[in-house]
N, C-alpha and C positions, 0 to 999 in steps of 0.2 A: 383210052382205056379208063374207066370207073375208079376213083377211089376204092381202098379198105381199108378196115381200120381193125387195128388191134387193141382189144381193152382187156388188161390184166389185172385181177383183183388182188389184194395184197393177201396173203391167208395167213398171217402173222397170228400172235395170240390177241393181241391190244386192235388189231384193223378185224380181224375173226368177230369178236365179242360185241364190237363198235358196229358192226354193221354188213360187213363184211360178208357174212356168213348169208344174209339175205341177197345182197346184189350179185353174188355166186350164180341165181340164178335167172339175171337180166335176161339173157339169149334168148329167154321162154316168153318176154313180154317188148321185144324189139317188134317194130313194124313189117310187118312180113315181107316188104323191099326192099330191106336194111338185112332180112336172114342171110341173104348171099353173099354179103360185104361185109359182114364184121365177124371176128372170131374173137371168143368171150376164152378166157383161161385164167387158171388162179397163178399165185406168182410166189414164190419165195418171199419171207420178210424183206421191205427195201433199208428198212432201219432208219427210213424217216422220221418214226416218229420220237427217236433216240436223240436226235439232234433239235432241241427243245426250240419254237420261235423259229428255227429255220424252213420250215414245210407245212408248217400246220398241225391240225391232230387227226386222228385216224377217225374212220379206214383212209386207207391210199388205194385211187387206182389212175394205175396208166392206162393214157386213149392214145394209142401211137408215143407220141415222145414228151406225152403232157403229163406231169404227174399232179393230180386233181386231190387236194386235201380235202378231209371231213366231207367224201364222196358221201352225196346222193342217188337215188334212181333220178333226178332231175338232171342235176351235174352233168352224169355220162350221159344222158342222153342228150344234151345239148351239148356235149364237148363231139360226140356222134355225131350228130348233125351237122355242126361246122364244117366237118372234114369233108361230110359226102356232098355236101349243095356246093359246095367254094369253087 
């Protein structure tokens, strides 16, 4: 069976502002053999970026069980790709 992966964007106010609010709509710009395999969702504040030097800064988002600080559209889509080629 295929990898999938799930990437959830943080939609806090500080990961919203930072970036956030753009990579909301990754889903629209994945590789159209990656549409079937990954589900994009927003997420509740994780409060990472509450805890200063421990995680990074914002936005946050999770690719399955990774949490990616001061996400990019680069980031996730290579934190994506690891999962489905491995």
């Amino acid at each position: 069976m295929s990898a999938t992966v799930t990437v959830e964007i943080c939609m806090g106010t500080a990961c919203y502002v930072m970036g956030g609010a753009q990579l909301a709509s990754i889903a629209d710009r994945l590789p159209e053999e990656w549409k079937d395999r990954v589900t994009v969702k927003g997420m509740r504040c994780v409060g990472a970026c509450q805890q200063t030097g421990q995680y990074g800064r914002a936005p946050f988002v999770r690719v399955n069980d990774e949490l990616i600080s001061e996400a990019d559209e680069g980031k996730v889509l290579n934190a994506i790709r690891s999962i489905l080629e491995a």
